[in-house]
C-alpha positions in Angstrom: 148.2 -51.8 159.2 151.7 -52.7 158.1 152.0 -53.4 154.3 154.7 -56.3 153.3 155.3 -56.5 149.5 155.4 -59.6 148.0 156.7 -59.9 144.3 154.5 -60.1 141.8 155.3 -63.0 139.1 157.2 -61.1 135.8 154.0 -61.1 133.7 152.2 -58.8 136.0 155.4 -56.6 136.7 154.2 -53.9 134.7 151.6 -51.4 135.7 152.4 -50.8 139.8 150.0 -48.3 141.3 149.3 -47.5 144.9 145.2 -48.3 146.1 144.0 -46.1 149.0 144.2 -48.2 151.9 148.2 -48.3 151.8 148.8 -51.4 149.9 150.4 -52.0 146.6 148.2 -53.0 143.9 149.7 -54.6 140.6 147.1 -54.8 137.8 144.2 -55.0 140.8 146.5 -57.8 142.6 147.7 -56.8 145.8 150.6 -58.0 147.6 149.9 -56.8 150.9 148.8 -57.9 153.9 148.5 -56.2 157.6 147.3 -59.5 159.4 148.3 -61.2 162.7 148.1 -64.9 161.6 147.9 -67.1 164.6 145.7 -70.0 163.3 146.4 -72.9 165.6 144.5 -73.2 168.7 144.9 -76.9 170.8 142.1 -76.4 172.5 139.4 -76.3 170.0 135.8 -75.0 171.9 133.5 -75.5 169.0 132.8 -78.3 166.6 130.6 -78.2 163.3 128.0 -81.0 164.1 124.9 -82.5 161.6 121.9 -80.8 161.8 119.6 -81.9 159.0 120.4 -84.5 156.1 119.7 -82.9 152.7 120.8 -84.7 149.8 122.8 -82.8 147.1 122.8 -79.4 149.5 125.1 -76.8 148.3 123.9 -73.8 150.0 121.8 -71.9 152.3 120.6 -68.5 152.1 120.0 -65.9 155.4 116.3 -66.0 156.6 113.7 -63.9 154.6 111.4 -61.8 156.5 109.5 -65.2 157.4 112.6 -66.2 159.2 113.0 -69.1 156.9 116.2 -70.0 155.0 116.0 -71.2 151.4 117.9 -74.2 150.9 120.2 -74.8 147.7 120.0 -78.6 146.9 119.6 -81.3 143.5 119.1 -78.0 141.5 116.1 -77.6 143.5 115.3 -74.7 145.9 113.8 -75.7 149.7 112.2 -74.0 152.6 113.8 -74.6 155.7 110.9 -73.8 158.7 111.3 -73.0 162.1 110.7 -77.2 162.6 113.1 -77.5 160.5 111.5 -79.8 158.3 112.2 -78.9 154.2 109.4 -77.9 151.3 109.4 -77.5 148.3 110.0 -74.1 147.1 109.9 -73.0 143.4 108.7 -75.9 141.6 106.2 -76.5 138.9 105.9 -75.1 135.4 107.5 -71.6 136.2 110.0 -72.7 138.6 113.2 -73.1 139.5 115.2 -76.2 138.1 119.3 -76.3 136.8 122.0 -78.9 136.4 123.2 -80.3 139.9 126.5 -80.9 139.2 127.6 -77.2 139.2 127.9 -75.4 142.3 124.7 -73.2 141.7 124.9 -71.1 144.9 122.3 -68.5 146.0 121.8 -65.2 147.4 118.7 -63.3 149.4 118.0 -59.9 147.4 119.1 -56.7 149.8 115.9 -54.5 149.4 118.0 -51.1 149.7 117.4 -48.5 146.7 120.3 -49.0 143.6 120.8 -45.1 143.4 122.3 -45.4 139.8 119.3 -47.7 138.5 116.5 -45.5 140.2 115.2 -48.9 141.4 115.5 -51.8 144.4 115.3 -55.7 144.6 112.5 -57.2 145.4 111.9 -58.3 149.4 112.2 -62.3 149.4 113.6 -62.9 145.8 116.6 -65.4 145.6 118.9 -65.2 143.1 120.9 -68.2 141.8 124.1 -68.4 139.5 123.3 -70.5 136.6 126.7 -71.9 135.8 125.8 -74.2 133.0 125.8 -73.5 128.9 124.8 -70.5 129.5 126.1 -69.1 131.8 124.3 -66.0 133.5 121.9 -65.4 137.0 118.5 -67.1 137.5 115.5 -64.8 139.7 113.3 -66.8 141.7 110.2 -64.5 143.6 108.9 -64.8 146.7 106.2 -67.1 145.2 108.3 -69.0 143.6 108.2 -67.9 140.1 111.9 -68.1 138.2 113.0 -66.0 135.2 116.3 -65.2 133.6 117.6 -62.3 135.0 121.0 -61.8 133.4 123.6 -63.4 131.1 126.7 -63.3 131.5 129.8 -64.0 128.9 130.5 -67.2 127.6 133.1 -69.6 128.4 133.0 -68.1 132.2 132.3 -70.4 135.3 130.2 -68.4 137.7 131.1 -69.7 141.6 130.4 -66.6 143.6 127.1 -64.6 144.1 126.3 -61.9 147.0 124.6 -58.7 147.8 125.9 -55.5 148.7 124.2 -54.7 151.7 126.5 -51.9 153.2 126.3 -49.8 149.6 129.8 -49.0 148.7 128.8 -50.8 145.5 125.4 -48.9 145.4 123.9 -52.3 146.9 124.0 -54.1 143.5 124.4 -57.8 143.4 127.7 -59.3 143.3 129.1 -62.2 141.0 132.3 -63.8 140.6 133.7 -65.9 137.8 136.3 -67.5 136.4 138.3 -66.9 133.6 141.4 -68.9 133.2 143.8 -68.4 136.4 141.8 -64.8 137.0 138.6 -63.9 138.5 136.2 -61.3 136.6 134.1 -59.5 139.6 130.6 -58.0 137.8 127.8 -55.9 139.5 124.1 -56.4 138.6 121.8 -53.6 139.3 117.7 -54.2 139.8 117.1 -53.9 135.8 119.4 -56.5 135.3 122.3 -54.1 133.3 125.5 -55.9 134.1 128.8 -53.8 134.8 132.1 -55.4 134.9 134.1 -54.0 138.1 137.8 -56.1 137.4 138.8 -58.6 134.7 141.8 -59.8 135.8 141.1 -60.3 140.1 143.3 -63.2 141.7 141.7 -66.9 141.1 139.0 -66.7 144.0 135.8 -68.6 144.6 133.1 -70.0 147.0 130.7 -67.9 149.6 131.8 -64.6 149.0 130.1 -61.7 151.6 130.3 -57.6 151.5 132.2 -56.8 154.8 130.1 -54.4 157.3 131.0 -51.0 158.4 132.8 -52.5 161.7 135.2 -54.4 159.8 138.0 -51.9 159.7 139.9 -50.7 156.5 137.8 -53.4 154.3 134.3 -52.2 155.5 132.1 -52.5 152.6 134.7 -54.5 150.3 133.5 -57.4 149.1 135.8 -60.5 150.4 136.7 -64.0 149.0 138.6 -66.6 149.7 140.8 -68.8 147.3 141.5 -72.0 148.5 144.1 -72.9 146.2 146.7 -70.6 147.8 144.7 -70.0 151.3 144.2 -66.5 150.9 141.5 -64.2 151.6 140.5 -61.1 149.3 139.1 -58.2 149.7 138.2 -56.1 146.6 136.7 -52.7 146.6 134.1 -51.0 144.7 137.3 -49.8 142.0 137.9 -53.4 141.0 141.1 -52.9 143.4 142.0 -56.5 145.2 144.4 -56.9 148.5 145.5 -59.8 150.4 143.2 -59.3 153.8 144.4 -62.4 155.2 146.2 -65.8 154.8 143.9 -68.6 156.8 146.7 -70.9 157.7 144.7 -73.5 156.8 145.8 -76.2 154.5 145.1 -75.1 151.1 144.8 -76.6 147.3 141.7 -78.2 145.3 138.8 -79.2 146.9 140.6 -78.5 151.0 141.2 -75.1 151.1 138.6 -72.2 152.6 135.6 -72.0 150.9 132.7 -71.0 152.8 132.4 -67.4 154.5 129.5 -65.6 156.7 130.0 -62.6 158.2 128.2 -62.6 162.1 125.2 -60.3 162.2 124.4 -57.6 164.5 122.1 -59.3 166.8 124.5 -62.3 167.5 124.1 -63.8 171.0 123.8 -67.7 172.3 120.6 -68.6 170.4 122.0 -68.0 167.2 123.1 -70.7 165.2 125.4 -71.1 162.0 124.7 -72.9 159.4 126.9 -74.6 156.4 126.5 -76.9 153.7 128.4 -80.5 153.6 128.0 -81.6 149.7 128.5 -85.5 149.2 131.1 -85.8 146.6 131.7 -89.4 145.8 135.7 -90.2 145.4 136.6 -87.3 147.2 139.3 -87.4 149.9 136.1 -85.8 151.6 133.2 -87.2 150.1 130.7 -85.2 152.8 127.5 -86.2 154.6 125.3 -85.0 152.5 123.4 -82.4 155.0 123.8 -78.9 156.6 126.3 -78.1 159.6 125.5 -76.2 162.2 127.7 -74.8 165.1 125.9 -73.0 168.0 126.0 -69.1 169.5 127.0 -70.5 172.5 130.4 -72.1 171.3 131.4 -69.0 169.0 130.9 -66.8 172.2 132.9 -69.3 173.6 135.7 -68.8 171.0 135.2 -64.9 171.2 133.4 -64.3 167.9 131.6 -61.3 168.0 128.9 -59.6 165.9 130.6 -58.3 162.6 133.5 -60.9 162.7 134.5 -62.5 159.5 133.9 -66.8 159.4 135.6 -68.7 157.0 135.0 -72.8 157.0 137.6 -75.0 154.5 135.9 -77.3 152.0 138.0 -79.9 153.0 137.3 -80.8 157.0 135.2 -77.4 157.6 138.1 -76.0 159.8 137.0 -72.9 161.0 138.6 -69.5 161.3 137.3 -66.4 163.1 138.9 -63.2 161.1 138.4 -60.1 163.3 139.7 -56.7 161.3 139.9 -53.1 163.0 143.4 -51.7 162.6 145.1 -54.2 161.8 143.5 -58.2 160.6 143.8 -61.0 162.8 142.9 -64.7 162.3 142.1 -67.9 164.5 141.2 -71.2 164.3 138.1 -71.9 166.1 136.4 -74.8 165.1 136.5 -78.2 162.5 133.8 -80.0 161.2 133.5 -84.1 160.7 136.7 -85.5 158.8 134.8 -86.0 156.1 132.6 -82.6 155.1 132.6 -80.9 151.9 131.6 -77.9 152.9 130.0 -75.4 149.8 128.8 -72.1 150.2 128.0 -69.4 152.7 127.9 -69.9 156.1 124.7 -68.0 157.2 123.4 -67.3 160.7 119.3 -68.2 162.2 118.3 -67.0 165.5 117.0 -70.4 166.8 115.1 -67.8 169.8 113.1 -66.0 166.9 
């Protein structure tokens, strides 16, 4: 990959060091980037399409070992089942209830040993960000019983949650959050002890994922996208951020990309992605108020393969495939309706299964 510095702004000047994968890194912010940006494609082969109305969705979470997602809604949690029909999950005197008005995304626990905690998560829990007063990370077990799990500092948004299922960040879970114009990047082990990996990472938000071992000289770094500027991160287990891509998309508040899914192993044609379109009243895309989906058939089509990077705008779901090995490179593959919100990660169900 071919670093090309970009100039940092005078207030970060001070403090250039050199990260390990050949990119300069000022105060954790990199600017480098070794992509091939060709994001325009005329002849669009796949199309984001309605695939179950859910009012107030704002996120799904990969199957559990039942094969069912858990759907984010209301500040209520879901079942989706292989009828894809919706029931209630987690409700009840010891369940799970927040604010709706947050973005209170959610993440199934990895079950892989945390070597430094001498412990794992449990198989089946979801954990949600509580982005409220108190701000912090709700557990909700496999039967449905929620519990505090871990606070985090006041006066910080929470907008990112994922698990480290590749272990470069000894498969903790992963929460971003903002501070001001920066991001602060924590890791949460299975006792709940919190560990601050960067304080001062570029503004960033929305589905973050842990990139697999296939996925070149980011493989196991955790990426996010920040749809102000259109960038997308990658920051490694160090706290060290770099510039892995620019989407091409349009960019700012409420447009830019958003939602990201990386594809699994087993990809093939009955494997279907999924996304959630938030209605936001007023918005110049108010949304549908249900969950996306976009078949295995048209990302073969587009020439998405198992391990490739998805990233979906908030504004219009337009879709780009990022594919890393040497070097990065990024398409545009697919839009959504005009009008989607899109929230989230993108996650992946084998329809077959």
């Amino acid at each position: 990959m071919v670093p090309r510095h970009i100039e940092a702004p005078p207030w970060r000047r001070a403090g250039l060091r050199t990260a390990a994968v050949v990119v300069v890194i000022v105060l954790g912010i990199s600017g480098c980037t070794g992509t091939s940006s060709t994001p325009q494609n005329p002849a669009l082969p796949a199309h984001w399409s309605p695939f179950l109305h859910v009012p107030g969705v704002v996120d799904v979470t990969a199957p559990r070992t039942d094969r069912q997602p858990v759907v984010a809604a209301m500040g209520r949690l879901s079942i989706l089942s292989p009828r894809h029909n919706l029931s209630p999950f987690a409700q009840g005197a010891d369940g799970y209830v927040t604010a709706p008005g947050p973005e209170p995304y959610v993440a199934l626990a990895s079950t892989a040993a945390v070597a430094g905690a001498g412990c794992s998560f449990n198989q089946d829990d979801i954990y949600a960000l509580e982005p409220n007063n108190r701000p912090g990370v709700v557990r909700v077990d496999g039967t449905g019983r929620a519990g505090r799990f871990a606070d985090l500092p006041g006066g910080l948004l929470p907008d990112g949650i994922a698990f480290d299922d590749v272990g470069r960040f000894d498969h903790r879970l992963l929460v971003t959050a903002t501070a001001q114009n920066e991001t602060v990047l924590f890791a949460l082990d299975c006792l709940g002890a919190v560990t601050t990996l960067t304080a001062h990472a570029p503004r960033m938000e929305g589905g973050i994922a842990v990139a697999p071992d296939s996925f070149g000289s980011f493989a196991g770094d955790l990426v996010a996208p920040d749809e102000q500027s259109g960038r997308i991160f990658a920051i490694d287990p160090a706290g060290h951020a770099t510039t892995l891509a620019k989407s091409g998309l349009p960019s700012g508040g409420d447009i830019g990309v958003e939602s990201a899914g990386f594809v699994p192993p087993a990809f093939g044609p009955s494997v279907v992605a999924y996304v959630a379109d938030r209605r936001s009243p007023g918005n110049p895309h108010p949304g549908t108020d249900s969950i996306l989906e976009l078949s295995g058939t048209d990302l073969a089509r587009a020439s998405v393969h198992a391990g490739d990077l998805l990233m979906a705008s908030e504004g219009g779901a337009q879709t780009i495939v990022v594919q890393c090995h040497a070097s990065c490179t990024v398409r545009h593959i697919a839009d959504g309706p005009r009008t989607t919100h899109a929230e989230g990660h993108i996650t992946f169900l084998d329809d077959a299964a």
